[in-house]
N, C-alpha and C positions, 0 to 999 in steps of 0.2 A: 633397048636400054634397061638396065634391074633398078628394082627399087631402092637401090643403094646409091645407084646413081643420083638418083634423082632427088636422092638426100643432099648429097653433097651439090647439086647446080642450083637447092632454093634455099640454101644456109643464110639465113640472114643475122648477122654479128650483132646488128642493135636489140632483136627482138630475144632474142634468144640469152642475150646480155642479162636481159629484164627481165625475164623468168627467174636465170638465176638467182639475180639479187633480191629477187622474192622472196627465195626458199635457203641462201647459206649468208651467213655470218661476214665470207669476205668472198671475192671473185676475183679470177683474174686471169688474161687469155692469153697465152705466151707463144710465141713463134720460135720455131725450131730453125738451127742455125749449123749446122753441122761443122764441124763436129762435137760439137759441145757447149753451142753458147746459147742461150734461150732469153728473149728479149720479149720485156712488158711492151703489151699492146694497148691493153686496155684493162682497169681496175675499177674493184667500186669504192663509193664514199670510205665505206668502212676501211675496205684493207690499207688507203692511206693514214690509217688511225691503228688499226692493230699491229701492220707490220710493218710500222715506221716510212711508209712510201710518199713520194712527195710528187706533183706535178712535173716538176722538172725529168722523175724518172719515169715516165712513160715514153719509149725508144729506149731505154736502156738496157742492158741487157743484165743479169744477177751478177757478174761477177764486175762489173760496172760500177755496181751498188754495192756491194757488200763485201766485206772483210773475207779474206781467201777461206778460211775454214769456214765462214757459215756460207758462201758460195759452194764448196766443193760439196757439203752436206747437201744442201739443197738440189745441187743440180746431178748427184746420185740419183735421187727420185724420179729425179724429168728422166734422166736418160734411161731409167729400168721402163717406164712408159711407153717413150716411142721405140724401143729396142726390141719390145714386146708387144709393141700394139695392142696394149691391153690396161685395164683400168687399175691405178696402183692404188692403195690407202695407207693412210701411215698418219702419225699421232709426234704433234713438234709444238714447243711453244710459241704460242699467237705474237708474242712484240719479246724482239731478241735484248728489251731494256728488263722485261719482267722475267722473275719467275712466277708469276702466280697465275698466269694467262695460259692455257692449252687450248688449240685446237683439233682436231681430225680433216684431215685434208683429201678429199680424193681428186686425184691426176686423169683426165680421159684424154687420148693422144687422138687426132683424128688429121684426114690429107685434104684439102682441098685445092684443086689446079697444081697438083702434084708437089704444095709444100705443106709442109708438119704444122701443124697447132697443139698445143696442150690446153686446153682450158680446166683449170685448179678453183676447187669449191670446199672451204673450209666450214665449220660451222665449230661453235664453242662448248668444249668438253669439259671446262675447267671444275666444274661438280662431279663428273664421274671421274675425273684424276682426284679430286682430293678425297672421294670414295674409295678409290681400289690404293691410296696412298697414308690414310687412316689420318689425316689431318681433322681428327678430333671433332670440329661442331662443324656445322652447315654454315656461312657466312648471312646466306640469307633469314633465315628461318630461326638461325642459333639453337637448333635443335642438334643433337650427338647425330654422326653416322652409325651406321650398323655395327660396327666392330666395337665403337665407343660403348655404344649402347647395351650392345652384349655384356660387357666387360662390368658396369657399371649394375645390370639387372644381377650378374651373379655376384656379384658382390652385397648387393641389398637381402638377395637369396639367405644368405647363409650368417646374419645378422641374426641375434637372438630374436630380435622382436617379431621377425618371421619366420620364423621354426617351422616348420609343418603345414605352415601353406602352400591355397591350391592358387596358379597362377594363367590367366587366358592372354593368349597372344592373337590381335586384332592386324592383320596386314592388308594393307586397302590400297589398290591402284586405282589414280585417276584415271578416267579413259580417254578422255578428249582435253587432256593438257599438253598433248604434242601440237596439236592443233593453236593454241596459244599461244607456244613459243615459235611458233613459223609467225606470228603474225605481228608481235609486240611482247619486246622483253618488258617495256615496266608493268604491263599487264599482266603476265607471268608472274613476277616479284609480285607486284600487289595482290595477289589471285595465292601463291604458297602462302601467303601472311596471314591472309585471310583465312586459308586451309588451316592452318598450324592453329590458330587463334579459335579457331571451333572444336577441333579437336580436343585441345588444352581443357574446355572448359568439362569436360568429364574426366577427368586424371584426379584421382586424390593423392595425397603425401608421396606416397609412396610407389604412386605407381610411373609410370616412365613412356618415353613417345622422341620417336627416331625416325629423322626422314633419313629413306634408306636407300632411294635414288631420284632421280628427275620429277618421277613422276608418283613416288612410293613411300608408305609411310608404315609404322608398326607401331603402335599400343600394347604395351604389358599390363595387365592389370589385376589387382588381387580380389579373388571374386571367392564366393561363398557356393556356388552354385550354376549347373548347365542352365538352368532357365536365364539366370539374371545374365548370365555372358550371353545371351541371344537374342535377349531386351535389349541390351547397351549396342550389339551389331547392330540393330533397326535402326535404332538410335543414333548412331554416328552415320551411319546409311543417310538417313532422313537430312541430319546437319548438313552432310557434306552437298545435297543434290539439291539442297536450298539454291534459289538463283542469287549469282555473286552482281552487283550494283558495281560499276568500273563508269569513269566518265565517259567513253563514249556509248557502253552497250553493255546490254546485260549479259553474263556468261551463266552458261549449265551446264554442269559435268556430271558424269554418272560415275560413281566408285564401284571397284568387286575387291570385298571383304571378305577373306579366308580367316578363319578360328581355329587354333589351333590351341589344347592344354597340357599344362606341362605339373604333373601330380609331385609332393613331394618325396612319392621314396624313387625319383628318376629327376632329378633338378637337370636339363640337358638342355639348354638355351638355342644353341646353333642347332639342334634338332626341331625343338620346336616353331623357331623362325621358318629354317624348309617345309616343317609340315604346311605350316599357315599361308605361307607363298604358295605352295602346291595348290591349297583351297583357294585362294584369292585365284591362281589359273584356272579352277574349275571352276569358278563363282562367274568367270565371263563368256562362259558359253550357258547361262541360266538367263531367260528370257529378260523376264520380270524383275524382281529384286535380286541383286547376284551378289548373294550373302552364304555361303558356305561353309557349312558349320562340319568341320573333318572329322568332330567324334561322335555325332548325332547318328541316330541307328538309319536315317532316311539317306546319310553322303556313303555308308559303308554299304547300303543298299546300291547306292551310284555305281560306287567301285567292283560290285557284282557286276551290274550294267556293261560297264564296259569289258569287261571279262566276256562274257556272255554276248558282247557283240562283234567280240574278237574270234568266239567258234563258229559265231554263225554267219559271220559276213561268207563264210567260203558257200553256203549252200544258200545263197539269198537267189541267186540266178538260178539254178534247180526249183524252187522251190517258186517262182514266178511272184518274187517279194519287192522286185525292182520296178519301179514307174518312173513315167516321164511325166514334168509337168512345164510348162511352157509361161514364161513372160513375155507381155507386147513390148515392141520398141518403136519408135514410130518417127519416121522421116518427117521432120517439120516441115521441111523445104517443099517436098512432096504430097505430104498427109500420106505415105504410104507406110502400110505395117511390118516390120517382121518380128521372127520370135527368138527368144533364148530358150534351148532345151538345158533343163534342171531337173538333177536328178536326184528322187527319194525312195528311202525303204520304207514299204509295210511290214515292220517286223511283226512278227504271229504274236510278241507280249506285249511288247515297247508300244505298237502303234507308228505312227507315220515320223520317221527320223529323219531331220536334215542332213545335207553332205556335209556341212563341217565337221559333224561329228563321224562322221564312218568313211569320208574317201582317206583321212590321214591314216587310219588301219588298213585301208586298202592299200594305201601306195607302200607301206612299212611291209606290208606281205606278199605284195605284187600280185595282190587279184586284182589290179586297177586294170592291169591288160587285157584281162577277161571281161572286166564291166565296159571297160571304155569301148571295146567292139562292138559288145550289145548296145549299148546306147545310140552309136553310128547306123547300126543296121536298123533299130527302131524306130529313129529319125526320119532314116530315108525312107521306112515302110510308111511313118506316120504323113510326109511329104505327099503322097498321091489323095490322102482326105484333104490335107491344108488346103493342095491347090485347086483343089473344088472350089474353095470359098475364094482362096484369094490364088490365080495364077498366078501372079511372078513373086510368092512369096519369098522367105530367103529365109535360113533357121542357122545359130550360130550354137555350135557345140562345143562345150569346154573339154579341153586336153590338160592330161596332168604331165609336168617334167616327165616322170617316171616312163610312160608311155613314148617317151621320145629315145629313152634307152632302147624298143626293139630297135634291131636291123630292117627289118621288117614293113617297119613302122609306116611309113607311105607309099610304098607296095600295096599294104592291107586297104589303106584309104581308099586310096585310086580306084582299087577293083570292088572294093564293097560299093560306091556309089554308082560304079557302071553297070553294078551287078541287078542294083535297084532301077537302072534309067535313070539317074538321080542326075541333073546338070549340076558340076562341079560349083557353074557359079553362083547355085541358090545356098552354098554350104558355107557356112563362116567357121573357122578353127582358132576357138578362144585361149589364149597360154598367159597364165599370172605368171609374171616374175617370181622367181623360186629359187633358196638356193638349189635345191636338185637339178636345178636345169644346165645342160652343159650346152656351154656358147656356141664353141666349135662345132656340134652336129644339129644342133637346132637351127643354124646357118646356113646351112647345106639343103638339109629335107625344109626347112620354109619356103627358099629359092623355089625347090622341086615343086611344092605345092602348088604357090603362087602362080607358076608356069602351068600348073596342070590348070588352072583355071579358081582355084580358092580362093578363099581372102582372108588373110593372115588378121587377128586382133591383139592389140596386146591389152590386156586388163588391168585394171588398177592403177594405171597411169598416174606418178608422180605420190608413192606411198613410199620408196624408198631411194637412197642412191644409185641403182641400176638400169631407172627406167629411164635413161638418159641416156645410157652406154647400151642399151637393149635395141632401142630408136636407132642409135649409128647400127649397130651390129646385125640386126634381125629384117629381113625382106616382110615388111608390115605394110598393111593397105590401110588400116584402122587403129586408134586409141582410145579408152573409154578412158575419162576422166572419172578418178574415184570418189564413189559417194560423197566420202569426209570432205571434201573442196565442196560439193554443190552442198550438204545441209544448211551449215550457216551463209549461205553467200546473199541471201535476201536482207540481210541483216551485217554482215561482215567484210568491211571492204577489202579487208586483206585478199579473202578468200576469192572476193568476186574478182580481182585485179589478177590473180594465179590462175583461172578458169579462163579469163579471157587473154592474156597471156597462151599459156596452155595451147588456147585456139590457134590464135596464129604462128603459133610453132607447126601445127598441126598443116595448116591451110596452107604455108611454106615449101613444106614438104609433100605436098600433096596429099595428105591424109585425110580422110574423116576421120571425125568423132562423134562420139557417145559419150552422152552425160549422163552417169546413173546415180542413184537416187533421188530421184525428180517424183517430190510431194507435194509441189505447189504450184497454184496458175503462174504467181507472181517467178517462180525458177522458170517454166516456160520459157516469159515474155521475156525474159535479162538473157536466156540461152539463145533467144530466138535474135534477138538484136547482136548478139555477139556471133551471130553465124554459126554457129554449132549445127554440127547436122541431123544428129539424133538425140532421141531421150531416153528414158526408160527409170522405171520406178511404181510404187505405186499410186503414185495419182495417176496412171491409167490402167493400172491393176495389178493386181497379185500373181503370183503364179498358178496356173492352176492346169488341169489332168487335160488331155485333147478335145475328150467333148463338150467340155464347158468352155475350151477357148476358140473353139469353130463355135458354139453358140452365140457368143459374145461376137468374135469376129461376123456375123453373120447379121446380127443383131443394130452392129453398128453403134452400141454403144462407147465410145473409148472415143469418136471422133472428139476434137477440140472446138 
């Protein structure tokens, strides 16, 4: 029987319910009727409130319910779904009484005991509709949108009183306010208010401040000088990462702040916005303080960097520039270990660079296929020291989409591990959700795998809408639940209610899981009670190069 099967004999409608309602705005699980009638099974709290549903219509079917035009619309959707057997998304308003309600809806069609389901997961857009629809101010916040905002800076621009000034554009994204709004909307509202209201308190007269989407906000401000614009970034850095007081729990969010300025013999606003968004994306891959200043001679030094690491990724393999270095993962159930191989450059200027920054130029130029080999083959060389320490260890390797494009593709697997005496089933094959990944053939070769003896992981579990339609679609043995759920879950019961959730989808289907970013006794012990099978993080270490993690392994320090 494939692992596919075996999805569909442990589906369980109640558990699986409650996940959703976790993570979207409304839910609801419709049975297919051929040939064209799709009847509610089951809905949550909410969708009775946003799209007008009532107890009574649970058995009913849409066109039952509702007026023949917004029936026939609706059940377009369903039927492009299961016609397709594939996941549809599409953008309709939330309660057919309003206009001011949007939400985004995605459709996943799935069979079990050979009849049709769609279960439909909307969540609320209605701030990025009245962003890309220029509806003037934020409701919450009563701060201008971006277009507003623009509109209104150039117009202050070219005001005699401002003649000749120089003007700096502050763009700061929250990072962990998606995390917020999965958990509690008035905490959200009270949490931008809060934002807006700190922000505000550095603006003088004339200057200006635009939330510019969910999670995004811009400062215009007229400044005298590069130094004082790099003060005021600290400065609003520091405000915003102050911890927020909410009745039930404290919140911390970290911002990345892109600077961007705009001189006046070039007044260019919607330029300088993109610059400073550009820096704000470069400000989140900066450790420490991720404040990004785009005209400062240290970001234009950046942008060498990345030039420069775009000629030389090709000769990093020649050049014996590539290491592996290994994190513990550690069976609770068992106390038994395995590893993550992780892979870094020693660049000959740079020093020791992470993959976030250099696998996304690999897989844009397709040297990923050349790395991703060698890494396979130095796993399995590095497999004969592991299993000195530990014989039945097991080492999970990350594959990127891209590498899923060869033909080739696990052909090459198969024979480089037999090529080492590698047993297939010490090898885990790790795949994040990506758009580059195409469905269709990663369906096929995971199958293949899985039968050669592998074991399929999927990563990041529950970071976007696909990891759900990936679950149906992909021969997976394993789920690593993503970091962001375990940080706050000692402290956040939404979070902790999603992870254990999470589980017993997982334990359902017959999965394990992996919970990573595990920094604390106390995530242990909540992991350990919820059945979860493994961990990983640093509270039992970092990653580090093979002989330092055969030392440790050997040393026995890591036990719990």
């Amino acid at each position: 029987m494939s692992n596919q099967e075996n999805h569909y004999m442990f589906f369980n409608e109640e558990e699986m319910f409650q996940l959703f309602t976790s993570l979207f705005d409304i839910v609801f699980l419709m049975k297919y009727e051929p040939p064209d009638q799709f009847r509610y099974l089951k809905v949550s709290q909410t969708a009775k409130k946003l799209a007008m549903l009532h107890d009574e219509d649970i058995g009913r079917t849409i066109r039952e319910i509702f007026h023949q035009s917004v029936a026939d619309h609706l059940i377009g959707y369903y039927q492009q779904a299961v016609t397709t057997n594939k996941k549809i998304t599409f953008r309709d308003r939330m309660n057919i009484n309003s206009e001011n309600r949007y939400g985004e809806t995605i459709l996943i069609p799935f069979t079990y005991e050979n009849v049709t389901y769609v279960i439909g997961l909307t969540r609320d857009i209605t701030h990025v509709v009245n962003l890309e629809n220029n509806q003037g101010n934020d409701p919450i916040t009563g701060l201008p949108f971006v277009d507003n905002f623009i509109e209104r800076l150039e117009t202050t621009q070219h005001t005699k009183k401002f003649e000749g000034s120089v003007w700096y554009l502050f763009y700061i994204g929250i990072n962990q306010l998606s995390f917020v709004q999965y958990s509690n909307q008035n905490v959200e509202t009270d949490l931008l208010k809060e934002i807006t209201n700190r922000l505000q308190r550095f603006l003088k007269n004339e200057d200006q401040l635009s939330r510019a989407s969910g999670n995004e906000f811009i400062i215009a401000v007229r400044s005298t000088s590069h130094n004082k614009s790099e003060q005021l970034a600290s400065q609003i850095y520091e405000a915003i990462q102050h911890p927020y007081q909410t009745e039930e729990f404290e919140v911390v969010v970290q911002p990345s702040i892109g600077v961007a300025k705009m001189s006046p013999e070039d007044y260019n606003v919607q330029q300088t916005v993109t610059d400073a968004f550009h820096g704000m994306l470069q400000a989140k891959s900066i450790k420490d303080r991720q404040i990004f200043i785009t005209f400062a001679q240290t970001h234009i030094e950046s942008n060498l960097r990345q030039k420069t690491l775009e000629q030389d990724l090709a000769y990093a393999l020649q050049h014996n520039e590539l290491e592996i270095y290994y994190q513990p993962k550690l069976d609770i159930r068992s106390n038994e270990f395995s590893l993550e191989a992780l892979l870094r450059w020693n660049h000959a200027k740079y020093g020791l660079i992470p993959p976030n920054e250099f696998i996304p130029i690999a897989e844009e130029n397709h040297s990923i296929q050349s790395i991703g080999r060698w890494v396979l083959k130095q796993v399995c060389q590095d497999m004969h020291l592991l299993k000195k320490v530990i014989p039945n260890i097991r080492v999970a390797v990350n594959i990127s989409p891209v590498q899923l494009n060869e033909s080739a593709f696990v052909d090459y697997i198969k024979e480089t591990v037999a090529g080492y005496q590698t047993n297939p089933e010490d090898i885990e094959l790790e795949i994040t959700e990506n758009d580059l990944l195409n469905l269709d053939a990663a369906q096929k070769q995971f199958e293949e795998l899985s039968d050669a003896g592998f074991s399929i992981v999927l990563d990041d579990f529950g970071t976007n809408y696909s990891s759900l339609n990936y679950l149906k679609e992909l021969s997976v043995q394993k789920i690593k639940i993503d970091k962001s759920f375990i940080m706050n879950m000692d402290y956040h019961q939404k979070d902790q209610q999603i992870v254990q959730m999470i589980i017993k989808l997982a334990k359902n289907l017959e999965l394990e899981v992996t919970a990573e970013g595990v920094e604390k006794r106390k995530h242990i012990d909540m992991l350990s009670k919820m059945d979860c099978t493994e961990i990983q993080g640093y509270y039992l270490s970092k990653p580090l190069p093979l002989q330092e993690i055969i030392k440790k392994l050997e040393s026995k320090q890591m036990e719990l």
